[in-house]
N, C-alpha and C positions, 0 to 999 in steps of 0.2 A: 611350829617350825617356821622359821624367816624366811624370806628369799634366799638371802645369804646364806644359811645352810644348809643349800642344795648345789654348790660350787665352791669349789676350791679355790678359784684365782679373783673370782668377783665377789665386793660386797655392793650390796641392792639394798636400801630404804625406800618405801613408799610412803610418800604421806599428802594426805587430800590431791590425791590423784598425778600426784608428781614423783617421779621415779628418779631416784639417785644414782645411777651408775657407776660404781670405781672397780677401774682397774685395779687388782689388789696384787700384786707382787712389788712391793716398793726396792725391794732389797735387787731387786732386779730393774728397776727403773721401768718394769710393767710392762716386761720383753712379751713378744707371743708366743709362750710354750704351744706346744699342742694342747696341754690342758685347760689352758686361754684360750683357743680358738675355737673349742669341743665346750665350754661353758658358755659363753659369747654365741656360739651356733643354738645351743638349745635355749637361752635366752630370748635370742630374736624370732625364733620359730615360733614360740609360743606368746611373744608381745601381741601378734593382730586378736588375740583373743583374748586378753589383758583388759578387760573394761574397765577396770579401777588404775589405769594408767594414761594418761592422755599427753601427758610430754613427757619427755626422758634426759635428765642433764647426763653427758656423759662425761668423764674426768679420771686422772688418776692420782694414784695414792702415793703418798713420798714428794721424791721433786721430780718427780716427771707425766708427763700425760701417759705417752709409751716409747720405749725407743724401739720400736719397729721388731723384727724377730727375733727369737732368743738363737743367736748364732753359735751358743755352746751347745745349745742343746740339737742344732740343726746338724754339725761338723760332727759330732759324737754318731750322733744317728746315720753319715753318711759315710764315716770310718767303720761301722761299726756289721758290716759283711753283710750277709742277705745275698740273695738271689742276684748275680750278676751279669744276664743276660740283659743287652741296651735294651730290648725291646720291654723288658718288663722294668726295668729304671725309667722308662719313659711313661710306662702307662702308670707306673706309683706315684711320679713326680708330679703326673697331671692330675692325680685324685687330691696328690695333697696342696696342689695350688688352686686347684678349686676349692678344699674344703677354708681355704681362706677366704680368694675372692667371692665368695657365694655371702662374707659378711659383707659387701658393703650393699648388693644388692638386697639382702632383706634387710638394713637400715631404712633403703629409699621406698622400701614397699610397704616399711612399717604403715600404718593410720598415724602413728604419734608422731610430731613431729620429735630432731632430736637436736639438744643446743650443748656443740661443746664447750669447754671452760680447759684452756691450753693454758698449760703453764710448764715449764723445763722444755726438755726434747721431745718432741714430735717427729720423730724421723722414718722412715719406710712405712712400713704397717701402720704406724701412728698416725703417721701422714696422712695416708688412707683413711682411718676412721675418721680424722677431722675434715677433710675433705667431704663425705661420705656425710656426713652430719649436716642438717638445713642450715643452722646459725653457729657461727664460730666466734667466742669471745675468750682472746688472749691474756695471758697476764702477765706485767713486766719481763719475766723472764723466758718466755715461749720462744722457741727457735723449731724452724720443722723444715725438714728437705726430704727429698729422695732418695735415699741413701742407696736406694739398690744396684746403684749404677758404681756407688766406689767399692761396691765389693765384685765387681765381674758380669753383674747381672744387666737385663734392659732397668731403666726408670721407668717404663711405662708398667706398671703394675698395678691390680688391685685398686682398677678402677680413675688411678691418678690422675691419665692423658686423658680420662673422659672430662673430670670434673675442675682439674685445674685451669685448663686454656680456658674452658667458659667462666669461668672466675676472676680471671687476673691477663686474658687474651695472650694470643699466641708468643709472642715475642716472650714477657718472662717466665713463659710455664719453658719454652725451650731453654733459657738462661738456667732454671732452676733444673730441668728435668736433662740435660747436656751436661753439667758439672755437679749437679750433687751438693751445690753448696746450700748453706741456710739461708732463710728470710730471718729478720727478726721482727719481732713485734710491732714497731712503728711502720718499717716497711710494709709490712702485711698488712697494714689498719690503710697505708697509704694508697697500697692499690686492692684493695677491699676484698682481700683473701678473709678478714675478718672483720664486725662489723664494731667492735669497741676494745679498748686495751687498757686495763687495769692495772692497781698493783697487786701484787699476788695473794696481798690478806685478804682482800675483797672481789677475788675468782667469784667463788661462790655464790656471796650476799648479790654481787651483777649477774651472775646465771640464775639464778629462784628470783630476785626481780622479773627477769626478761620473759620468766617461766609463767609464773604468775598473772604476766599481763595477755600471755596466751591462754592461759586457764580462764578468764574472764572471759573470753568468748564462747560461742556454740561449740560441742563438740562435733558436730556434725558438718559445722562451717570451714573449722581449722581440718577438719580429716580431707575434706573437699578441695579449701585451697593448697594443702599438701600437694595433693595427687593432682591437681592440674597445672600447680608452677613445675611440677616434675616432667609433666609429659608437655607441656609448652617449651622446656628446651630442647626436645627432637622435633616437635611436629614440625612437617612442610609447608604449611603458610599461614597466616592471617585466620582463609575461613576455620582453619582445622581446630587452634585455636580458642576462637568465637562460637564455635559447634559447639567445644567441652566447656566452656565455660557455661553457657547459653544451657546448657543437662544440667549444672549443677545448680545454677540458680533457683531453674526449678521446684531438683528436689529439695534445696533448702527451704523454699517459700511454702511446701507444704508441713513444714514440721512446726508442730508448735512453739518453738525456742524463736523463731519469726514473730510471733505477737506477742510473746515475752519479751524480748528483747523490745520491742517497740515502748509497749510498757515500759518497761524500766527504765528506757531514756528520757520520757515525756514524766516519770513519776521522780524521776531524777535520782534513781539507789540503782546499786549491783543490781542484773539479772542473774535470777534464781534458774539457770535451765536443765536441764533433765539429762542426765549420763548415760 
């Protein structure tokens, strides 16, 4: 049995350690059901234990990446009677806005790093996982906003007001997260919401490049500089830092993949290092 047929809404490829990710509801532009969100949760649950995984391209299927949530399915659900005491509308709405936002936080806590490949609409939720994702690479047709905001809700959602203003600083995460409108693709490359912009035949062929040249490294090095470029955008100063950096060094320098590596530069071929 595949990855893939243990989920309904995602299809998953592995190969030589590199994870395909698609959103798979095309006919839906890759909305988030709940059973996107319940597949997606036990996904990322079980990635930090994923050894035969070390980067994960994420992307959706059809023409879109995701257009944020599935609001037929959310209106139906909230027409559709239940227990009508505020108090308990409140404590269901907060289970089920956590059981969203709780994806982007195990994206960032993955080991793997994750590179997404945008192309169509990226809007709310979408927004989010791209955001939510180390490296973002656009494809002609990408457009991603916050949508949450023109249907009634805040923009600050699902992680967005954390990861956008350190991205693209305060002034356009307010432009964007105040009106709801789109970036497009150039834009986005321009003020480095993403880091390359394609056309949309060659998403892919530039995400398993860019994959790839991380695969070429330690994995021990790439899990390392993950989690300390992550916790270098909270820490409090300089030394704090300099301290987690200064640990991981360390333990990199005792792994054998250090004098492989060495090796393999002075012998001038790929290093062969150890998973």
């Amino acid at each position: 049995m595949s990855d893939s047929d243990s989920y309904e809404t995602l299809d998953i490829r592995v190969e030589d350690h590199l994870c395909w990710l698609t959103l798979d509801r095309p006919k839906s532009l890759n909305a988030m059901s709940r059973q996107l969100v319940t597949d997606l949760r036990d996904f990322l649950a079980k990635l930090p234990d994923r050894h035969d995984i070390r980067v994960v391209i994420l992307r959706g299927a059809g023409r879109a990446f995701c257009a944020g949530l599935d609001l037929k399915e959310a209106a139906a659900s909230r027409s559709g009677g239940g227990d009508s005491s505020q108090g308990n509308r409140v404590a269901a709405g907060l289970r089920g806005q956590r059981r969203i936002s709780e994806l982007v936080i195990a994206m960032r806590r993955a080991p793997q790093p994750f590179i997404a490949c945008v192309h169509g609409p990226a809007s709310g939720g979408g927004f989010a996982l791209a955001l939510a994702s180390d490296i973002r690479i656009a494809g002609e047709s990408a457009r991603m906003n916050a949508a949450f905001i023109r249907i009634g809700l805040s923009a600050c959602d699902i992680g967005v007001s954390y990861f956008l203003p350190r991205l693209v600083g305060a002034s356009l995460a307010s432009e964007l997260l105040l009106t709801g409108k789109f970036i497009d693709a150039e834009r986005a490359l321009a003020r480095g919401l993403v880091s390359d912009v394609v056309p949309d035949d060659q998403l892919d062929a530039a995400g398993e490049t860019l994959a790839r040249e991380i695969l070429g490294n330690s994995p021990l090095g790439v899990k390392l500089t993950k989690e300390a470029l992550a916790m270098s955008l909270d820490a409090g100063s300089l030394e704090q830092v300099i301290a987690m950096e200064d640990r991981n060094q360390t333990l990199c320098a005792q792994s054998p993949d250090v004098l492989e590596g060495m090796r393999a530069f002075l012998e001038k071929r790929p290093p062969q290092y150890t998973d």
